[in-house]
C-alpha positions as CSV (number, residue, x, y, z in Angstrom):
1,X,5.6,10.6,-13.1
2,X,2.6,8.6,-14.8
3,X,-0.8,8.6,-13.9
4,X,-3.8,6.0,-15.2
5,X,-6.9,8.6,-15.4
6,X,-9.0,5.4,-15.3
7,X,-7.2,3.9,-12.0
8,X,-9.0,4.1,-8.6
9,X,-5.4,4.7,-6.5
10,X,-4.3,7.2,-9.1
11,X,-7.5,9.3,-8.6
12,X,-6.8,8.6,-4.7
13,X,-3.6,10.1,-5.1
14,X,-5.0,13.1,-7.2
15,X,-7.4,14.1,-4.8
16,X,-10.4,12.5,-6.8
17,X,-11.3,10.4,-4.1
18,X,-11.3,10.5,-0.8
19,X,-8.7,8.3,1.9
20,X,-7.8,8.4,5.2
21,X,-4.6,9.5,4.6
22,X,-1.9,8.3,7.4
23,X,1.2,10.1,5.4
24,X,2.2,11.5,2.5
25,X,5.1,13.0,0.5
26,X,6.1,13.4,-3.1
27,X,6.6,9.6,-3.5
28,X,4.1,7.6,-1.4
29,X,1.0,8.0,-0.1
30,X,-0.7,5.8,2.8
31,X,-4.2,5.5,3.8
32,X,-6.3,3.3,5.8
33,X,-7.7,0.3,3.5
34,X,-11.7,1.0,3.4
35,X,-12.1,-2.6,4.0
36,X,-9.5,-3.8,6.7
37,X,-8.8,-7.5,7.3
38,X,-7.4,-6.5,11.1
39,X,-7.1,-3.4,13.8
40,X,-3.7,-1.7,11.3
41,X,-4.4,-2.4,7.8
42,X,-2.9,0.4,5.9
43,X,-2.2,0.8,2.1
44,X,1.2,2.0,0.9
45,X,1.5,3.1,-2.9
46,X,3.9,4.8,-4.7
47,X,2.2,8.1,-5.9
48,X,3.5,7.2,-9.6
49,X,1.2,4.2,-11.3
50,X,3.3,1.1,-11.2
51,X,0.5,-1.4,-12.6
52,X,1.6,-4.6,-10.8
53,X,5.0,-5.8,-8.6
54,X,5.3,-7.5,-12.0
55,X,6.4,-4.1,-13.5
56,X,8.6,-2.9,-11.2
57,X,12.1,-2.5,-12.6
58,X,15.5,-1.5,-11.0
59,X,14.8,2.2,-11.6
60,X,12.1,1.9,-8.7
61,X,14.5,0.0,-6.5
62,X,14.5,3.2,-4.5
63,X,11.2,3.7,-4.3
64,X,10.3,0.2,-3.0
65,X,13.4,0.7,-0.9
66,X,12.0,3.3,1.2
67,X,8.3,2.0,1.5
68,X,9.9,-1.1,2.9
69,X,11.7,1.1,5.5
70,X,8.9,2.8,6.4
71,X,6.5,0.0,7.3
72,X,8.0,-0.7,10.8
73,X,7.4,3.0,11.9
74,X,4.2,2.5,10.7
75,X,3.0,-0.3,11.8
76,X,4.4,0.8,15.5
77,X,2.8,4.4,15.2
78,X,-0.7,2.5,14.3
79,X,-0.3,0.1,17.3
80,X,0.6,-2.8,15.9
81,X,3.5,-3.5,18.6
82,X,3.7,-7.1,18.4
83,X,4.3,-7.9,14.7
84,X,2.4,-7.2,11.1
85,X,2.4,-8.8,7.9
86,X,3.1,-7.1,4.5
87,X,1.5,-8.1,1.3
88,X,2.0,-7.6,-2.5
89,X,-0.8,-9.2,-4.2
90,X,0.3,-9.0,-8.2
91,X,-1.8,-9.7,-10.9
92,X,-5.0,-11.9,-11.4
93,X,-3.6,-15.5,-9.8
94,X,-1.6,-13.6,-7.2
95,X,-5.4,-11.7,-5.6
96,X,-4.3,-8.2,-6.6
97,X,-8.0,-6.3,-7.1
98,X,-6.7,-3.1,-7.6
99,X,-4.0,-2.4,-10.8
100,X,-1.8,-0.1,-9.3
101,X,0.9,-1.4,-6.9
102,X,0.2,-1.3,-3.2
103,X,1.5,-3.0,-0.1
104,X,-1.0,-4.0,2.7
105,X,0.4,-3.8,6.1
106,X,-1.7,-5.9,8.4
107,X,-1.4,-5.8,12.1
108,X,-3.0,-6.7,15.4
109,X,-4.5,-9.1,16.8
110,X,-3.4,-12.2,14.8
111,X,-5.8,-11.0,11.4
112,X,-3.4,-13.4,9.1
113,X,-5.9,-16.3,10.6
114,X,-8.3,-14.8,8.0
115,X,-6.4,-16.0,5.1
């Protein structure tokens, strides 16, 4: 598994810095995002740093697979019920702020109004 000793997530992941953590295995971690657009705005990364969706190749199709699946269960168990939005942001023109792939999982009361 790689790890950027210079990337924020990374040091999220190692324990460097601290989250709200929602859930966690040997693959993923998700935490509240410290600055949420909407009532549910979580942050789902893979624990391994994956610089940009940009990156991604077929040997994380299984990764990406199974953060896909476990946004719905997610989103319901943080209360977003009645829909949510999920966001890759990759590289400089596509907004990503933070180099290490995340999804945003958005949820609520309409927040996508925001932008």
């Amino acid at each position: 598994m790689t790890h950027d000793p210079n990337c924020l997530f990374c040091k999220i992941v190692a324990g460097q810095i601290p989250s709200r953590k929602v859930f966690e295995d040997d693959d993923i971690l998700v935490f509240h995002d410290i600055n949420p657009w909407a009532p549910v705005h979580l942050l789902l990364i893979p624990k391994q740093h994956i610089a940009t969706h940009a990156d991604v190749t077929p040997e994380h199709a299984a990764l990406l697979g199974k953060m896909m699946a476990m946004v719905p269960v997610l989103a319901r168990d943080a209360g977003a019920t009645n829909g949510f939005r999920t966001i890759i942001n990759t590289g400089r023109d596509g907004g990503q702020e933070v180099y290490h792939l995340h999804m945003h999982l958005i949820g609520g009361a309409r927040p996508w109004k925001q932008g």
